[in-house]
C-alpha positions as YAML, in Angstrom:
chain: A
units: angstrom
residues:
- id: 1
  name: UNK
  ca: [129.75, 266.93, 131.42]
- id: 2
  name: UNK
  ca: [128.45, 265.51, 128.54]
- id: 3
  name: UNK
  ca: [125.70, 267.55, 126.71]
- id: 4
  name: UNK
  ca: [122.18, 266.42, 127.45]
- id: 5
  name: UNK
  ca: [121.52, 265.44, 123.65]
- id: 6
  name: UNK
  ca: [124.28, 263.20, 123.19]
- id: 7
  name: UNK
  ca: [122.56, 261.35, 126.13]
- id: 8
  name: UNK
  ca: [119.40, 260.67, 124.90]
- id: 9
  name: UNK
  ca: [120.96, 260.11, 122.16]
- id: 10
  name: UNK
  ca: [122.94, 257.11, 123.38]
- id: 11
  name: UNK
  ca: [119.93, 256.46, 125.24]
- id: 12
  name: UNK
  ca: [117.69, 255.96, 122.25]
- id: 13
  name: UNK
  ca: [120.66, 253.79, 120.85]
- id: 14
  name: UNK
  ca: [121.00, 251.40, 123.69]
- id: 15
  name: UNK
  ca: [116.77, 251.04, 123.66]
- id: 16
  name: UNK
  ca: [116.96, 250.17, 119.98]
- id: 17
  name: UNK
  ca: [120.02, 247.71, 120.55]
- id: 18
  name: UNK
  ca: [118.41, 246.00, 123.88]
- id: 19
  name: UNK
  ca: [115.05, 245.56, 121.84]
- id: 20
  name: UNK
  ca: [116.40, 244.07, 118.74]
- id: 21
  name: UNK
  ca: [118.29, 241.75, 121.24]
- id: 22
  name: UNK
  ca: [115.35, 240.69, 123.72]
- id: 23
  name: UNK
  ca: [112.05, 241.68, 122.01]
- id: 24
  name: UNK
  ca: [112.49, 241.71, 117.94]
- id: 25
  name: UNK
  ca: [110.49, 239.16, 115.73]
- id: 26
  name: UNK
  ca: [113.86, 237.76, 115.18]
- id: 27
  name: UNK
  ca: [115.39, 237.42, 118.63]
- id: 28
  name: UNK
  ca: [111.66, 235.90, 120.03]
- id: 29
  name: UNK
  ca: [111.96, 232.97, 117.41]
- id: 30
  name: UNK
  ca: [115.84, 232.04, 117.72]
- id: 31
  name: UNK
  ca: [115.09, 232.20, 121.78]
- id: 32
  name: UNK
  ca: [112.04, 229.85, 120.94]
- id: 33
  name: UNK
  ca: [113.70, 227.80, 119.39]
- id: 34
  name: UNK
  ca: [116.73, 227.60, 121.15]
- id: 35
  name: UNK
  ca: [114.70, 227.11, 124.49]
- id: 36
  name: UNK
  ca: [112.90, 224.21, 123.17]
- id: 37
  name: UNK
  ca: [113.31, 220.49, 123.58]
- id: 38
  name: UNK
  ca: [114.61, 218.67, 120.37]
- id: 39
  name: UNK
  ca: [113.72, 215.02, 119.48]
- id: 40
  name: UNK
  ca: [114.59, 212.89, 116.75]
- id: 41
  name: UNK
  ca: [111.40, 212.63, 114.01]
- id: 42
  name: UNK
  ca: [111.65, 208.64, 114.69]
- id: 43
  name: UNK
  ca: [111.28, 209.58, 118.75]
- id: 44
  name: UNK
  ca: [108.46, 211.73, 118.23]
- id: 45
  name: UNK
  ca: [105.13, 210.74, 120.23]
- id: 46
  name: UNK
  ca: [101.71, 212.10, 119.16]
- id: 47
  name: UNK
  ca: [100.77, 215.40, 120.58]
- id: 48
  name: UNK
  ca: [104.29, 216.16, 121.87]
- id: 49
  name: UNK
  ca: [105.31, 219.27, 121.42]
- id: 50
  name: UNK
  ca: [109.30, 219.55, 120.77]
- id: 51
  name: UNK
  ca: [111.44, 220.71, 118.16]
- id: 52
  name: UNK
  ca: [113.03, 218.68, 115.55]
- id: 53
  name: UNK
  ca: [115.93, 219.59, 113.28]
- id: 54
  name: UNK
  ca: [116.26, 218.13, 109.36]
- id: 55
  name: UNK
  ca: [116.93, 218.82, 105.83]
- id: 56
  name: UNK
  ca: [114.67, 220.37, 103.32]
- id: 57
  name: UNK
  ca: [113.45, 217.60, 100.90]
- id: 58
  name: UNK
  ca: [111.23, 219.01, 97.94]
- id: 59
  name: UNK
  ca: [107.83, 217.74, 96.98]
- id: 60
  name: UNK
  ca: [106.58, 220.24, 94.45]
- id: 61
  name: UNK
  ca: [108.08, 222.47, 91.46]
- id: 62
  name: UNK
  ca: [110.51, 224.48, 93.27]
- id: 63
  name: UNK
  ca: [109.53, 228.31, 93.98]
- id: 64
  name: UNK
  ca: [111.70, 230.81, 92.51]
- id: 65
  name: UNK
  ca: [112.75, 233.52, 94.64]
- id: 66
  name: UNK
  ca: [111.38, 237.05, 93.01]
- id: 67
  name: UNK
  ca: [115.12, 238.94, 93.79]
- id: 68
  name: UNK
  ca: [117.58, 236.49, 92.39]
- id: 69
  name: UNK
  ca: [115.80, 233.94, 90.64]
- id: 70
  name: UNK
  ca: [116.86, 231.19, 92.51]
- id: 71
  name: UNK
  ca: [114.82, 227.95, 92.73]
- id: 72
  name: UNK
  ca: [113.76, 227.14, 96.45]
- id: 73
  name: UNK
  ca: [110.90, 225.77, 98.58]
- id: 74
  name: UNK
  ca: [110.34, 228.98, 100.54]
- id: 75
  name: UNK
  ca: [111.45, 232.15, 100.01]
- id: 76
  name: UNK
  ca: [111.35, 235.79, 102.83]
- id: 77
  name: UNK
  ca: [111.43, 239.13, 101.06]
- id: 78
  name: UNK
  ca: [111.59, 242.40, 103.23]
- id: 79
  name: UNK
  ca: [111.81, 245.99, 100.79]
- id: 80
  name: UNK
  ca: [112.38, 248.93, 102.83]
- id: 81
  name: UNK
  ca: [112.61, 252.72, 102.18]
- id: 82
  name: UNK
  ca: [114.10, 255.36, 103.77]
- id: 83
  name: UNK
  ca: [112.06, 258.08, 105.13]
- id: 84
  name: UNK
  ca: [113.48, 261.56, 106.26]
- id: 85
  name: UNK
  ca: [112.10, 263.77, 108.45]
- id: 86
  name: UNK
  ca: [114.01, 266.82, 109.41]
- id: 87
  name: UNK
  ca: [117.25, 265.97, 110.55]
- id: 88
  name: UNK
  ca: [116.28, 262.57, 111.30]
- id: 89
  name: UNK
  ca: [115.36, 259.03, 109.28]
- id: 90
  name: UNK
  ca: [114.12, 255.83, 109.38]
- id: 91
  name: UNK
  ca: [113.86, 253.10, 106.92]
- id: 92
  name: UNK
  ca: [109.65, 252.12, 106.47]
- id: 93
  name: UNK
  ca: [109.20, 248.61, 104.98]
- id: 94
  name: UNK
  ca: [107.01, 248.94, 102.30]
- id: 95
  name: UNK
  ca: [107.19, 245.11, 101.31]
- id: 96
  name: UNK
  ca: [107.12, 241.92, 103.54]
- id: 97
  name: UNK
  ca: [106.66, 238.97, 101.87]
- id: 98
  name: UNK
  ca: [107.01, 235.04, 102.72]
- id: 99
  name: UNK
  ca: [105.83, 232.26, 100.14]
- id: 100
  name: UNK
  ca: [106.62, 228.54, 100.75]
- id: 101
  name: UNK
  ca: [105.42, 225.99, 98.49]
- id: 102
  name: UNK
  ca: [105.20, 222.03, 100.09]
- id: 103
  name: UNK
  ca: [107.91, 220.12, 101.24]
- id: 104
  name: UNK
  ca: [109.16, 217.56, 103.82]
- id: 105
  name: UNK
  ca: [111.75, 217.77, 106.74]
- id: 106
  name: UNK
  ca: [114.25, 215.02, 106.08]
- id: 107
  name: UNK
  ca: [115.45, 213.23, 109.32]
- id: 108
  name: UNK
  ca: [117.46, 210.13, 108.32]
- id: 109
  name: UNK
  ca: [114.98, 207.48, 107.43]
- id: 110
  name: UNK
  ca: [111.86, 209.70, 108.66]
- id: 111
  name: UNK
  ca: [110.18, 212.46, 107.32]
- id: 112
  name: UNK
  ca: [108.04, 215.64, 108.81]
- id: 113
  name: UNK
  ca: [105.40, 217.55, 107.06]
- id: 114
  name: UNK
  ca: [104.51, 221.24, 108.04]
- id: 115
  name: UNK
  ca: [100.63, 221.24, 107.36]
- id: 116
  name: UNK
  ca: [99.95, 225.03, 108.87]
- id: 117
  name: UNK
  ca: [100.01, 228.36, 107.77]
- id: 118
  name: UNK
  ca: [100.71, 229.98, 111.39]
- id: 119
  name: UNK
  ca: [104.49, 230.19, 110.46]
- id: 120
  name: UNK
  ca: [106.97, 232.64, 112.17]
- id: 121
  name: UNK
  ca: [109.99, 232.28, 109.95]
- id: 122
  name: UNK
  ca: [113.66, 233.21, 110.76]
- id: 123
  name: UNK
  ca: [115.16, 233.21, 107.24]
- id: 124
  name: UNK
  ca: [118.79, 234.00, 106.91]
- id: 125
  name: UNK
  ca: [119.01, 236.58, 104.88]
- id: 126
  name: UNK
  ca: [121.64, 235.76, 102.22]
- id: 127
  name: UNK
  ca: [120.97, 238.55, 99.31]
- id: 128
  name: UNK
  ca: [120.84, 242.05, 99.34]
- id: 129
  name: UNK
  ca: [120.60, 244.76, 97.03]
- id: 130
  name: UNK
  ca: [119.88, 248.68, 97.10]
- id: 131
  name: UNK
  ca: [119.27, 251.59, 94.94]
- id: 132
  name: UNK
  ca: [119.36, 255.18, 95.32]
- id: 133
  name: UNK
  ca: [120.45, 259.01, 94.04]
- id: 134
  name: UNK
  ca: [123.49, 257.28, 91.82]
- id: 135
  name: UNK
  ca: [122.79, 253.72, 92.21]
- id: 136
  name: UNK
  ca: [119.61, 252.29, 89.96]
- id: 137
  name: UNK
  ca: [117.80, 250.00, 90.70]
- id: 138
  name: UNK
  ca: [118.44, 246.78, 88.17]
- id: 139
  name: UNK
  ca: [115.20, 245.69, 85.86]
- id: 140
  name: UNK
  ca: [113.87, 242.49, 87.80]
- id: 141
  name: UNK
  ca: [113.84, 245.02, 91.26]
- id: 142
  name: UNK
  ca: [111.50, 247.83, 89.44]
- id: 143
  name: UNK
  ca: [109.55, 245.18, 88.41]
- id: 144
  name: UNK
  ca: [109.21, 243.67, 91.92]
- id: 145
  name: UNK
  ca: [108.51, 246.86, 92.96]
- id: 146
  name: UNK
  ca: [105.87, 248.14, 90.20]
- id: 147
  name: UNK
  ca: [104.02, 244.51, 90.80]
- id: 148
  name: UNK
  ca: [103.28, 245.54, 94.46]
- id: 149
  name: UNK
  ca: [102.53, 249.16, 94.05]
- id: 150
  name: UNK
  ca: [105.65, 251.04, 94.46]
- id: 151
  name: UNK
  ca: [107.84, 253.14, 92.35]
- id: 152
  name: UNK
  ca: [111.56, 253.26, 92.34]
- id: 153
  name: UNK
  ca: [111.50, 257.28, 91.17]
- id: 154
  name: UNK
  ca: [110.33, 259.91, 93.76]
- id: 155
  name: UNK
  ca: [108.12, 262.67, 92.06]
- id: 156
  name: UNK
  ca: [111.17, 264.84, 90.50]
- id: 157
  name: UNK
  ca: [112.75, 261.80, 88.93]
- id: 158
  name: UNK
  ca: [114.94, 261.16, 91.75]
- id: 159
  name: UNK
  ca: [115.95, 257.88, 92.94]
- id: 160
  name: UNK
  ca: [114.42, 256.59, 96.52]
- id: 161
  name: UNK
  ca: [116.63, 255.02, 98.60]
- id: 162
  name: UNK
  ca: [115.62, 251.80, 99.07]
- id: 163
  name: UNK
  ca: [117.29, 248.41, 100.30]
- id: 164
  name: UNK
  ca: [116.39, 244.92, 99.46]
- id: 165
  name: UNK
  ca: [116.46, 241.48, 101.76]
- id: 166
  name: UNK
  ca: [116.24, 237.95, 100.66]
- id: 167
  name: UNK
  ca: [116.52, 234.52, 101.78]
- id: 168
  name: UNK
  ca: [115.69, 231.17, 100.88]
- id: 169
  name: UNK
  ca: [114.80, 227.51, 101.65]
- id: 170
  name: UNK
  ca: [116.65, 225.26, 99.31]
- id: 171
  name: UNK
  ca: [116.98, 221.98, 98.59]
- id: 172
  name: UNK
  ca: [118.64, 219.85, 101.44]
- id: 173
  name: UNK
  ca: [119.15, 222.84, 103.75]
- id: 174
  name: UNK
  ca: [119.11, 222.22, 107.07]
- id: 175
  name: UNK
  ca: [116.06, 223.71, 109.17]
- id: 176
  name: UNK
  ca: [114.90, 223.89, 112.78]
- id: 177
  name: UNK
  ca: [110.96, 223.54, 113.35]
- id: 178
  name: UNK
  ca: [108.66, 223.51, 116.30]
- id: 179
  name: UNK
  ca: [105.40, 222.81, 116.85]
- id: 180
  name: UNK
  ca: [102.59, 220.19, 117.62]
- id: 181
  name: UNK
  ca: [103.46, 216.41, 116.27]
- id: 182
  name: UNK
  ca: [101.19, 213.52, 115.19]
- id: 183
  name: UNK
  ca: [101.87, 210.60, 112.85]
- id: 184
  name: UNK
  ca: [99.63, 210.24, 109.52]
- id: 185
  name: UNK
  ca: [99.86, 207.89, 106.50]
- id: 186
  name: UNK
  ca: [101.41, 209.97, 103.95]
- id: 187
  name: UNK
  ca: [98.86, 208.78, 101.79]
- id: 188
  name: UNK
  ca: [96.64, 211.36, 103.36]
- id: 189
  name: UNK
  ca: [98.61, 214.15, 102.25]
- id: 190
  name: UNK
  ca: [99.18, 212.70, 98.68]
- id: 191
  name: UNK
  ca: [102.40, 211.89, 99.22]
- id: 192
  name: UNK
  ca: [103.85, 208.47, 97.88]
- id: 193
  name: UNK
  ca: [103.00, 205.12, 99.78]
- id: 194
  name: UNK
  ca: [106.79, 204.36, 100.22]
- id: 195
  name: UNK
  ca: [107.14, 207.69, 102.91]
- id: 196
  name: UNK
  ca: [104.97, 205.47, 105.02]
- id: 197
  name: UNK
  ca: [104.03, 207.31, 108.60]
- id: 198
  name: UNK
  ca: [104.97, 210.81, 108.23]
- id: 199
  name: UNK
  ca: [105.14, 213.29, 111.50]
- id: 200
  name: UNK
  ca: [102.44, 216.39, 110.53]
- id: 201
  name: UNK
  ca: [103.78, 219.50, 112.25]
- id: 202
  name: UNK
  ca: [101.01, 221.94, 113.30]
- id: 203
  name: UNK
  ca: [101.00, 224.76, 115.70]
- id: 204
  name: UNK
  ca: [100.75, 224.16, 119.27]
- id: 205
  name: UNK
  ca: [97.15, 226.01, 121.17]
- id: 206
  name: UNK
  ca: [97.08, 229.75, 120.24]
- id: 207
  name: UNK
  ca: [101.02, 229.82, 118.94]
- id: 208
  name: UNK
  ca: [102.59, 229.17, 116.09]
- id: 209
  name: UNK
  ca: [104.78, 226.82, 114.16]
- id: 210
  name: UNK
  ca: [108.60, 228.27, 114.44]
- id: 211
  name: UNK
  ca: [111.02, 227.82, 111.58]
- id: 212
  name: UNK
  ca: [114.52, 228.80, 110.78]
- id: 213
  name: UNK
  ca: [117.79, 228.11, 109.38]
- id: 214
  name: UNK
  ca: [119.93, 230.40, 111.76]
- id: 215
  name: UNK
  ca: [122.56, 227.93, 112.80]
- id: 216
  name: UNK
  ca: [122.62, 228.88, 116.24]
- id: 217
  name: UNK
  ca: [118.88, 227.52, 116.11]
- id: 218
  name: UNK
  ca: [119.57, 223.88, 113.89]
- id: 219
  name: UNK
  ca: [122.32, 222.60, 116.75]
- id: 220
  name: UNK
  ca: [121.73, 219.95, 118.78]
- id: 221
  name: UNK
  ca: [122.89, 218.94, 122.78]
- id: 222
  name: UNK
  ca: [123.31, 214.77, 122.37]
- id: 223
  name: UNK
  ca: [123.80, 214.50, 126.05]
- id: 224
  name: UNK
  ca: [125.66, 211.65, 126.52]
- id: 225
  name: UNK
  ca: [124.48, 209.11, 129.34]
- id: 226
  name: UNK
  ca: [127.65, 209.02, 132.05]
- id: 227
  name: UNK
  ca: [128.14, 206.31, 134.32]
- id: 228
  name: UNK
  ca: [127.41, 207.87, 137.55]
- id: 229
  name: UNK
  ca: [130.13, 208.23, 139.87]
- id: 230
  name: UNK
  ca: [127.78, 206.80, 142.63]
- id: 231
  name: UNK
  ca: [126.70, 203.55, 140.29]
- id: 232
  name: UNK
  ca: [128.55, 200.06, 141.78]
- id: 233
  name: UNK
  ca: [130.09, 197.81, 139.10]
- id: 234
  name: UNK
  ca: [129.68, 194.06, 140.24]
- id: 235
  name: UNK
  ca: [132.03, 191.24, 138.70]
- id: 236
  name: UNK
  ca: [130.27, 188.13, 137.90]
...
């Protein structure tokens, strides 16, 4: 019979596994989105709420993301540390950051406009760096760290363990958003007179706008219209 450890063990594992599956920050957006109805910008209708999926189409001086320098219109940084306690350890995050500068949602010939900061974000992350006991951390990661109150050396001169998570928005990626819709002149928003009627995302009552560039969350189901099987065809 297995010993009772091992089975809360594998109970705690299963728990941590079912949660990150059903209840994380990550799995609540991609099921969001995933649940919700898409429409085409152009078949948007004021005050619908829906999602709509398009390409990332600059309007300001691009960001630059503060791990790898790379120029982008919004930009997720997570910086944890490991923390041991006795025989066990956990990683803390000690930095959580998301900056996104303006830009539009391209849909073919129409354009969308995020105009609220309730934002739950799903960024992929696509860099990743650590440092430790015999791995430094590189110049432009101290720095990140030192410019938000954190050290890279323990209090003996050791190395913390420490992981780093990035991703971007860049130019012409393709996004999923959902949220509240209504048409404005994009005059409003100081945008130029040739956008014409742009769709202004917002979030919906008490929620929030959802964004991400998972690809299970950017697909689309074009349903295509059958010919029922009970329709009559007449001859003229």
């Amino acid at each position: 019979m297995p010993h009772p450890i091992y089975l809360i063990v594998i109970a705690l594992f299963l728990i941590m596994v079912i949660y990150n599956y059903l209840f994380s920050k990550k799995a609540r957006i991609n099921r969001k989105l995933k649940k919700a109805p898409w429409k085409k910008i152009a078949g948007f209708r004021n005050g619908e709420i829906a999602k709509i999926v398009g390409d990332i189409l600059p309007i300001e001086e691009p960001l630059q993301a503060p791990l790898s320098h790379r120029e982008c219109s919004y930009y997720f940084v997570l910086v944890e540390q490991k923390k041991s306690s006795g025989k066990s350890s956990h990683w803390k995050t000690i930095i959580e950051k998301e900056v996104s500068n303006k830009f539009l949602i391209k849909d073919g010939e129409h354009y969308a406009l995020i105009n609220d900061h309730r934002i739950m974000s799903n960024i992929v992350i696509d860099r990743k760096f650590t440092s430790g006991l015999f791995d430094d951390a590189t110049e432009r990661l101290k720095a990140y760290l030192k410019k938000h109150g954190h050290d890279d050396e323990g209090f003996l001169g050791f190395n913390k363990e420490i992981r780093y998570n990035e991703g971007i928005l860049e130019n012409g990626e393709r996004v999923a958003v959902l949220g509240k819709g209504h048409w404005e002149s994009a005059e409003t928003h100081n945008l130029p007179a040739e956008y014409g009627q742009i769709l202004v995302i917002t979030a919906a009552d008490k929620e929030h706008i959802y964004l991400s560039d998972e690809p299970e969350t950017t697909k689309v189901n074009l349903v295509k219209t059958e010919r029922s099987r009970y329709t009559k065809t007449y001859r003229k």
